[in-house]
Residue, then its C-alpha position, 0 to 999 in steps of 0.5 A: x500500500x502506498x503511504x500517504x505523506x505526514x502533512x497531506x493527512x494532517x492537513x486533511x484531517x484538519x479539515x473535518x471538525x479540528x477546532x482550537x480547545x485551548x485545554x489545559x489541565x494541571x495534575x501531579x507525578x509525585x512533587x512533580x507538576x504536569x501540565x497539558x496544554x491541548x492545541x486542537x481537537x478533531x476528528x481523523x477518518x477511517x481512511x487512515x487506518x491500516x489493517x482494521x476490518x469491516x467488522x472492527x470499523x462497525x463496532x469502534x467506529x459508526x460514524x467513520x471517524x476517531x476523535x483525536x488531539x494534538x497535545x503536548x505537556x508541560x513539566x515543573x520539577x524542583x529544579x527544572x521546567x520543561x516542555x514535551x513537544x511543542x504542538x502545532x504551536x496554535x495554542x502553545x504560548x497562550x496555554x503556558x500562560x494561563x499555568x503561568x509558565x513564560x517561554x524563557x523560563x523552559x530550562x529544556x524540550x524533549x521531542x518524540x519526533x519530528x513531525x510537524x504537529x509536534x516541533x511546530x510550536x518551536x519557532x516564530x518567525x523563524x527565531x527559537x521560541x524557548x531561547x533558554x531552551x535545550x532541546x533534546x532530539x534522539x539521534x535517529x530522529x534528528x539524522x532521519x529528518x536532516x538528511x539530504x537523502x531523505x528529503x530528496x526523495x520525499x513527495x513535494x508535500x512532505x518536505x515543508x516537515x523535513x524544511x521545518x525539522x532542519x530550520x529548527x536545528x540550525x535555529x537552535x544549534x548548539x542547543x540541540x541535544x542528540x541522544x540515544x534512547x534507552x531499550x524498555x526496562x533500562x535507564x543508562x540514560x536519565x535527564x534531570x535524575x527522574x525522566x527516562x527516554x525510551x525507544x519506541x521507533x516505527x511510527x518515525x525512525x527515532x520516536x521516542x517516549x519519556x518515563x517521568x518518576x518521582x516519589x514512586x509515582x510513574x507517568x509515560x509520555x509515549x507520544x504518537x504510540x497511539x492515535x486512534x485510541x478508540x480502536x487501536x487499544x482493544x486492537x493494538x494490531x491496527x496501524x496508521x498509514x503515517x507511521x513509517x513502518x507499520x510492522x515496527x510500530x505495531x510491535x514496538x505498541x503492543x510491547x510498551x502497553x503489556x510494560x506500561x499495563x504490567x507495572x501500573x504506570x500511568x500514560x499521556x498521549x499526543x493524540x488523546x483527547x482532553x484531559x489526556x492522560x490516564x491509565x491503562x489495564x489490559x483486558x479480554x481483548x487487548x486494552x481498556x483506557x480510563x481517563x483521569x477526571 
């Protein structure tokens, strides 16, 4: 099946009921404080979905769509302040004020990926937003989206996302920090003593989740894992035409949702519906997902 480009499918899910929410909730990760800050609802067709059957889509999906979000998520700790994904940048600036959070006060920015609905918040006007800000990119990322290569023998309209992830890593330059993500289970590499960035390649080359600890309490932001939540956690074996291997990002899915339902941990998702966040427990066929009130 030939893949559709990122942009053309964001662009066009943006025209069916996308609409500026401007959410945001604050809750807490042990002394942690988490925020979301939801830049647009909406809602994607059934289109985009890969491996789903009739059956699947009558049950899960009447109406022919999926609700779904575009989030990022703020993080105060003791010491640091700091940003995961940047959004489409619709509503970025005007949510961190209501938390009262002002842009030169994000001391870092750990990216999941490089697609445009999660790096877009991170210039204006071609100038860095987060001045004070380093930002942390998994190496298999950064090279996959500033390769000449690569951008070469993209369709035309995906290369404005491959302009925009080279645009922001000149902007920022020495600022931008490359990483190796950890393999599920491990921890050689932990920023700021309680966030543990974890490998979960296939949606994009070097997509990445974080594991944020604090006084035992556990929250994952797993990024773009999941989109279409209504149907892909009962059925964890339905893909997306956007990822970039569909066969990866299934395994990779399935593999941190029996981690994450096993020890307990919380979950926060790009693509969730406010408020965003919750918990997940598997059940008789796949998972369940409950929302946090």
């Amino acid at each position: 099946m030939k893949k559709l480009t990122f942009l053309l499918i964001f662009v066009a899910a943006l025209n069916l009921s996308c609409d500026d929410t401007s959410a945001v909730k604050t809750s807490n990760i042990g002394e942690y404080k988490f925020y979301l800050l939801s830049d647009l609802t909406g809602a994607f067709n059934q289109d985009l979905l890969v491996g789903a059957s009739d059956d699947m889509l009558k049950k899960y999906l009447p109406k022919g769509t999926f609700p779904i979000a575009v989030n990022c998520f703020a993080v105060r700790t003791p010491e640091k302040t700091i940003l995961i994904d940047s959004g489409a940048g619709s509503a970025l600036l005007a949510n961190l004020a209501k938390v009262k959070i002002a842009p030169n006060e994000i001391d870092a920015v750990f990216i999941t990926h490089m697609h445009y609905d999660h790096i877009g918040g991170l210039l204006k006007d071609g100038k860095p937003v987060f001045p004070n800000a380093d930002i942390y990119i998994a190496q298999a990322e950064q090279k996959y989206w500033t390769n000449e290569k690569e951008v070469a023998k993209a369709a035309e309209a995906a290369r404005s996302n491959f302009q925009l992830a080279i645009d922001v890593v000149k902007a920022y330059g020495s600022k931008v920090k490359p990483f190796t993500p950890n393999e599920l289970g491990q921890n050689k590499t932990k920023f700021f003593g309680g966030i543990t960035p974890i490998a979960a390649y296939g949606h994009t080359p070097g997509h990445t989740v974080y594991l944020i600890e604090s006084n035992n309490e556990k929250l994952m932001v797993w990024g773009d894992l999941v989109h279409a939540m209504v149907i892909q956690m009962p059925n964890p074996d339905v893909a997306l035409k956007f990822d970039t291997d569909n066969k990866t990002a299934i395994a990779v899915r399935k593999k941190i949702l029996k981690y994450i339902s096993d020890n307990k941990i919380s979950v926060a998702g790009m693509h969730i519906v406010p408020p965003g966040s919750g918990t997940i427990a598997a059940s008789d066929q796949g998972y369940s997902f409950t929302p946090f009130k």
